[in-house]
C-alpha positions as CSV (number, residue, x, y, z in Angstrom):
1,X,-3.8,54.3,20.3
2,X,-6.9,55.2,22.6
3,X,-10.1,53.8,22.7
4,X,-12.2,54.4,20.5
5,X,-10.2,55.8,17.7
6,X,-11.4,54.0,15.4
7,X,-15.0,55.2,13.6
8,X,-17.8,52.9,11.6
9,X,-18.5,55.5,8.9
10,X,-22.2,54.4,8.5
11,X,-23.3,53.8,12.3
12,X,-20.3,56.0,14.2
13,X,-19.8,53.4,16.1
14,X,-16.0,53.4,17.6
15,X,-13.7,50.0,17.9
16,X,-10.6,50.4,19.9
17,X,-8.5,48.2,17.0
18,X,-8.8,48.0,13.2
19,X,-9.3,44.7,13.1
20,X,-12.7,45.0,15.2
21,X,-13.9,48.0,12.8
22,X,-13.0,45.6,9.9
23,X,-15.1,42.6,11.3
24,X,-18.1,44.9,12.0
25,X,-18.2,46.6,8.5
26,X,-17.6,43.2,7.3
27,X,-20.9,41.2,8.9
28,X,-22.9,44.1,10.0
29,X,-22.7,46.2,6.8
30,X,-22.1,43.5,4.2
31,X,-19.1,45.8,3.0
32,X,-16.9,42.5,1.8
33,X,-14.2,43.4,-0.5
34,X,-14.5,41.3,-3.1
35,X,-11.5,38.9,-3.9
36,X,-9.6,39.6,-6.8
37,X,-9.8,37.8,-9.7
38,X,-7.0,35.3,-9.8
39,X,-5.0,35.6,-12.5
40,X,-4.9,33.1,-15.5
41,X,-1.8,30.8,-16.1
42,X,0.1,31.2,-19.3
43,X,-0.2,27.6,-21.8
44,X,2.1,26.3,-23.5
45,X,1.4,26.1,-27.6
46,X,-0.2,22.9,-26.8
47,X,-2.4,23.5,-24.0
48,X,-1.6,21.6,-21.7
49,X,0.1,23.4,-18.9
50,X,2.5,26.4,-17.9
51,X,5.5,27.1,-20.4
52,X,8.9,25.7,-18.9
53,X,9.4,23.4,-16.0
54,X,7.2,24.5,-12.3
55,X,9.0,26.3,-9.4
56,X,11.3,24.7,-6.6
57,X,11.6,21.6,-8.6
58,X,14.7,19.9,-10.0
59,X,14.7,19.1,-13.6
60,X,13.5,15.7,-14.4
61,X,17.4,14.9,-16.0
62,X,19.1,15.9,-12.9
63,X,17.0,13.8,-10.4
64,X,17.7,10.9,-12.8
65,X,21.5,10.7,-12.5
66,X,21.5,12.3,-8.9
67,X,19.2,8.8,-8.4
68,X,20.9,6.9,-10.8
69,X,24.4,7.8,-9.2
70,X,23.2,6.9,-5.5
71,X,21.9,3.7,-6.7
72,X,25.0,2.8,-8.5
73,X,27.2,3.9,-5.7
74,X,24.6,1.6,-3.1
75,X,24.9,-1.3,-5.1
76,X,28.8,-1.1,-5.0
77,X,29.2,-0.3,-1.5
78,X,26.8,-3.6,-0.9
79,X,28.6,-5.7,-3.3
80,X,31.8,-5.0,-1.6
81,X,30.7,-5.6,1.8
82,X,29.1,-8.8,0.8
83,X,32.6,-10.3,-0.8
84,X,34.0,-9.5,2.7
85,X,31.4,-11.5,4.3
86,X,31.5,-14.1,2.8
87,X,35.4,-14.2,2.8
88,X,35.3,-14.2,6.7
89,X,32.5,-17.0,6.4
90,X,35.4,-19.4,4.4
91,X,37.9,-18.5,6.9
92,X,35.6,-19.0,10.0
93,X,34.6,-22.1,8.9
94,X,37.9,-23.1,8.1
95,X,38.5,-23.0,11.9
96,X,35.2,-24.3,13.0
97,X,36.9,-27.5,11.0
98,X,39.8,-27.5,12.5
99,X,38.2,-27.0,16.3
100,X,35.7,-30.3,14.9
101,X,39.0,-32.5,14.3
102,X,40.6,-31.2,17.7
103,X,38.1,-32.4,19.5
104,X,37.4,-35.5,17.4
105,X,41.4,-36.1,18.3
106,X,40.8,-35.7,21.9
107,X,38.1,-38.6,22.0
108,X,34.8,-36.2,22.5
109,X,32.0,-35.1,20.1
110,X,31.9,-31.7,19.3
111,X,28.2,-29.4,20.3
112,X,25.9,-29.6,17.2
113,X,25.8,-26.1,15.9
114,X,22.6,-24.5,16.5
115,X,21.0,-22.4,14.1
116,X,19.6,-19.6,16.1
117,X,17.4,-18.8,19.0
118,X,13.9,-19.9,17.9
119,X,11.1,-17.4,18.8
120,X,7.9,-18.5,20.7
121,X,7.7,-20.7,24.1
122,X,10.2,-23.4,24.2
123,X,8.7,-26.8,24.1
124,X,7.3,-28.3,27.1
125,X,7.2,-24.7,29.5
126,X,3.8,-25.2,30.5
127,X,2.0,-25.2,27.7
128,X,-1.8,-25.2,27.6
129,X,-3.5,-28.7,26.4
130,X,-6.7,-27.2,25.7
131,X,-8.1,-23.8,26.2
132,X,-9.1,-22.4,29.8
133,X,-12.5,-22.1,28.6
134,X,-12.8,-25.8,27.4
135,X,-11.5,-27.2,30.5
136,X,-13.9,-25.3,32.6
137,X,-16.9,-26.4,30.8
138,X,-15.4,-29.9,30.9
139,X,-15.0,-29.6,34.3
140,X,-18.4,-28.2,35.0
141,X,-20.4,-31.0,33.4
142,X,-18.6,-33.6,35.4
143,X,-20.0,-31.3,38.2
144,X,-24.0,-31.8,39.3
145,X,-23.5,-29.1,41.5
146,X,-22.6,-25.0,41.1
147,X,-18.9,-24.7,42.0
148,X,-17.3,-21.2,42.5
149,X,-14.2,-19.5,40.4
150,X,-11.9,-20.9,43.6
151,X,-13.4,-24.3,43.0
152,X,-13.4,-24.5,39.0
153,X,-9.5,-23.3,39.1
154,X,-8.9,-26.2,41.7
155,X,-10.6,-28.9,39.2
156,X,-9.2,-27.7,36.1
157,X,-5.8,-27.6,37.4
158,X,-6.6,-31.3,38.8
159,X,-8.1,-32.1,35.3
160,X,-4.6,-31.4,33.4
161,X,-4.9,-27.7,32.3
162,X,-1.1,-26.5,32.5
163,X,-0.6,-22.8,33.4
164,X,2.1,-20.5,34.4
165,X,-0.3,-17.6,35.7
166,X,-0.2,-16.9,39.1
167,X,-3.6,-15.9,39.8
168,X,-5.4,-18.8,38.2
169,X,-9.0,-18.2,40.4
170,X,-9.1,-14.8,39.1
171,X,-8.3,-15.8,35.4
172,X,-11.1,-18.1,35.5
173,X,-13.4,-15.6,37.2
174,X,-12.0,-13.1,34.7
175,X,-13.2,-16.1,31.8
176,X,-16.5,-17.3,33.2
177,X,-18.8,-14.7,31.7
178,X,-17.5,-14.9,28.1
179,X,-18.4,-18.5,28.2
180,X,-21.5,-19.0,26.3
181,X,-22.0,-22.8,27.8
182,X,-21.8,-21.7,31.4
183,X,-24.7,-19.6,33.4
184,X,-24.5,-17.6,36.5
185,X,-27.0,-19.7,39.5
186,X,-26.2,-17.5,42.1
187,X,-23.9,-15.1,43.6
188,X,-20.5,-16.2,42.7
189,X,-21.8,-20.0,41.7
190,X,-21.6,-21.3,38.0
191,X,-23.1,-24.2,36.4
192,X,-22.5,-25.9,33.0
């Protein structure tokens, strides 16, 4: 198509695509097609909606025993699985017996069995007794004078706080301004 070869009938202006013409009779003209009307759904005798079940859906029967037949099947599949489990518990600790009495025989005590691996920090890894921020205030009342982060992290580590961090002036430098009971005195000095 060239240029221009397409004509408003009311201004003769020309639009190279229809699209364009379509757009300008549409807000420059006001010449809107108006939508057509949509078109009424059929009732059942009651009222209440269309007549015979909605498109692209299964019928309510068919998802019931398609469901009802997976469940069943699940449940079986599970129940199996768990008679073989618990068959090769007897059996396992049929041998965890006879290991016990081996090594009762033998003069030692067996290991304890443990339970599982418990989640969370193991006792005694360098737990915190108190919060950073407690100990620092703590440590800054003993204080008359202003100390600085590389000073506090000294005295709290003197005063018992246990840490694994690395970079414990910057963690309490990091800490110092969220600490309500501590005020800046000068540049890079803090005071309780």
């Amino acid at each position: 198509m060239t240029p221009g070869s397409f004509k408003c009938p009311k201004c003769d202006r020309s639009f190279s695509m229809a699209a364009h013409l379509g757009r300008h009779t549409n807000t420059i003209h006001g010449s809107r097609k108006r939508p057509r009307p949509v078109a009424r759904r059929k009732l059942s005798r009651s009222g209440k909606g269309r007549i015979g079940r909605p498109k692209g859906k299964r019928s309510l029967a068919r998802a019931k025993t398609f469901v009802g037949d997976g469940v069943t099947r699940l449940i079986s599949q599970m129940q199996s699985y768990y008679s073989e489990l618990t068959s090769r518990r007897s059996s396992l600790d049929a041998q965890i017996e006879g290991m016990e009495s081996a090594i009762n025989i033998l003069g030692a005590a067996p290991r304890t069995r443990t339970a599982g691996r418990k989640l969370g920090r193991p006792t005694g890894s360098g737990g915190v007794t108190g919060s950073l921020k407690d100990t620092i205030v703590r440590v800054l009342r003993q204080r008359a004078v202003a100390l600085s982060p590389r000073e506090i992290a000294a005295k709290v580590v003197k005063a018992g706080y246990k840490t694994s961090t690395k970079n414990l002036t910057k963690a309490v430098s990091n800490t110092l301004p969220e600490i309500n009971n501590v005020r800046k005195v000068a540049r890079g000095l803090y005071r309780a």
